[in-house]
N, C-alpha and C positions, 0 to 999 in steps of 0.2 A: 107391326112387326119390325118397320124399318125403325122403330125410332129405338130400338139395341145399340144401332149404330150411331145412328142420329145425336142422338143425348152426351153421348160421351166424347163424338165428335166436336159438339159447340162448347162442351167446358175444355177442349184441350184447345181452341179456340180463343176462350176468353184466358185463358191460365197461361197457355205460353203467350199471348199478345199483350199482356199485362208486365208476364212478368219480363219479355223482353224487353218493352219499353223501358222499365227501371233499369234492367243492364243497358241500355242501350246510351238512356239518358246517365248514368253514372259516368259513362264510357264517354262522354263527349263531355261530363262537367271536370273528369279526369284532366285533360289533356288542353281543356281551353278555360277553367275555372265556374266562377259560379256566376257571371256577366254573361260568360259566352253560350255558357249552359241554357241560360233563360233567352238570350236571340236567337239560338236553335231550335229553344222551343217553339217560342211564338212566330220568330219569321222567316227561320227556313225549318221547318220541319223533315224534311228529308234527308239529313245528317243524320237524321235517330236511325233512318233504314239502312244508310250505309256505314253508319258506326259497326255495325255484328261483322261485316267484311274489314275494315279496317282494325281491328281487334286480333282478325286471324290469320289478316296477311303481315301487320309488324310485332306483333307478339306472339304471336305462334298459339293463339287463345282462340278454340275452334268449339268451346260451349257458345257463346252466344251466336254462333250463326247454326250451331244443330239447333237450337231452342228456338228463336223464332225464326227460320226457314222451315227445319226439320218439324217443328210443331205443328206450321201451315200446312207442310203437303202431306202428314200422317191425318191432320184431322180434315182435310178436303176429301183422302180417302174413304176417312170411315162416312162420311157427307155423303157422297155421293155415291159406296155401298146400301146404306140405307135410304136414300134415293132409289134406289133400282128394286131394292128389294120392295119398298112402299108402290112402284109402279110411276113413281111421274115423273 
């Protein structure tokens, strides 16, 4: 019964983590080109996480941090409703 919640949880899961990352990484190939794009990918990855913050503190651009923040803690809810309701 919990997988109601379950199921639709892990695709808002993959869907906004996905399609974060493409804002995220657009958002950092924006502002540092397509050199710096690829050394954030590969060696500091953790620029893609705070790219969705920097988007909405100097642009005033607050889609990509409802998208992947707002997508994690809506689909960890539905996770862990249908967790409770499965019993483990």
């Amino acid at each position: 019964m919990g997988a109601i919640f379950k199921i639709p949880g892990y695709i808002v899961y993959f869907v906004a983590g996905l399609w974060g990352f493409f804002i995220s990484l657009g958002i950092v190939v924006d502002h540092l080109g397509f050199i710096g794009g690829a050394i954030a990918f590969f060696l500091a990855p953790v620029t893609l996480a705070f790219a969705p913050w920097y988007e909405a503190i100097a642009n005033s651009n607050w889609f990509p941090m409802l998208l992947v923040y707002g997508g994690f803690i809506g689909a960890t809810i539905l996770v862990t409703i249908g967790s409770a309701i499965d019993g483990e």
